[in-house]
C-alpha positions in Angstrom: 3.5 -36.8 -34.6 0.2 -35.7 -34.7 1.0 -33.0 -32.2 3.5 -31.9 -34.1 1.2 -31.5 -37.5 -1.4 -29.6 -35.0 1.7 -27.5 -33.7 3.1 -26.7 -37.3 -0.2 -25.7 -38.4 -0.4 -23.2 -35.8 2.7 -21.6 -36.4 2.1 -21.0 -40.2 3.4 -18.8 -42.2 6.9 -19.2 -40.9 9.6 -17.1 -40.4 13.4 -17.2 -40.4 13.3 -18.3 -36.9 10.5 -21.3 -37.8 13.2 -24.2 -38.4 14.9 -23.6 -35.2 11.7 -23.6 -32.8 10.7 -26.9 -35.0 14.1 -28.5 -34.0 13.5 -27.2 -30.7 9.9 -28.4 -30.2 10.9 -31.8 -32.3 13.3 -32.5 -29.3 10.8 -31.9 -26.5 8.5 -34.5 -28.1 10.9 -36.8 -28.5 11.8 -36.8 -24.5 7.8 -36.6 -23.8 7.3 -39.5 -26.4 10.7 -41.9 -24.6 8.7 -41.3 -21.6 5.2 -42.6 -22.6 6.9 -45.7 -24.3 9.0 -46.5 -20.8 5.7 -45.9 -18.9 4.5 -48.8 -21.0 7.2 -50.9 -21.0 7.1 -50.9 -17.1 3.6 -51.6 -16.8 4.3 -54.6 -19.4 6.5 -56.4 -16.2 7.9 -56.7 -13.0 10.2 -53.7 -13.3 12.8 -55.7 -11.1 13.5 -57.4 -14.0 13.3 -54.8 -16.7 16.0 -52.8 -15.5 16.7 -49.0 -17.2 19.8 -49.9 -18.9 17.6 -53.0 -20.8 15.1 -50.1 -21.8 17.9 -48.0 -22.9 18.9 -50.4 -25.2 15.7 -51.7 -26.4 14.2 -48.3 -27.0 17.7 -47.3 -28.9 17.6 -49.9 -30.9 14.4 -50.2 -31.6 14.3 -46.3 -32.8 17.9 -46.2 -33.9 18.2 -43.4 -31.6 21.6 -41.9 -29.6 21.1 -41.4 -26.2 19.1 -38.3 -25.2 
């Protein structure tokens, strides 16, 4: 998030087109962020037994997200 304040900030004063690139930019953190918190679950076990669908679902439910 705090990317995202920096990132706003930088872009001010907005424009018509402002809402869409923060939608846009908003989505690209959100794949960048699911990636550093599956880097970290792996490193948390053997990832034999932490399968990707058992992510998928824990990282889903734990940010009541829709698959990406």
């Amino acid at each position: 998030m705090q990317e995202l304040l920096e990132w706003v900030r930088a872009t001010l004063p907005m424009d018509l087109d402002t809402p869409q690139m923060i939608e846009q930019k908003i989505e690209s953190m959100l794949k960048k962020e699911k990636e550093q918190i599956m880097d970290a679950y792996m490193e948390g076990g053997d990832w034999e037994s932490l399968p990707q669908p058992r992510f998928d679902n824990y990282y889903n439910a734990t940010f009541n997200t829709k698959e990406r």
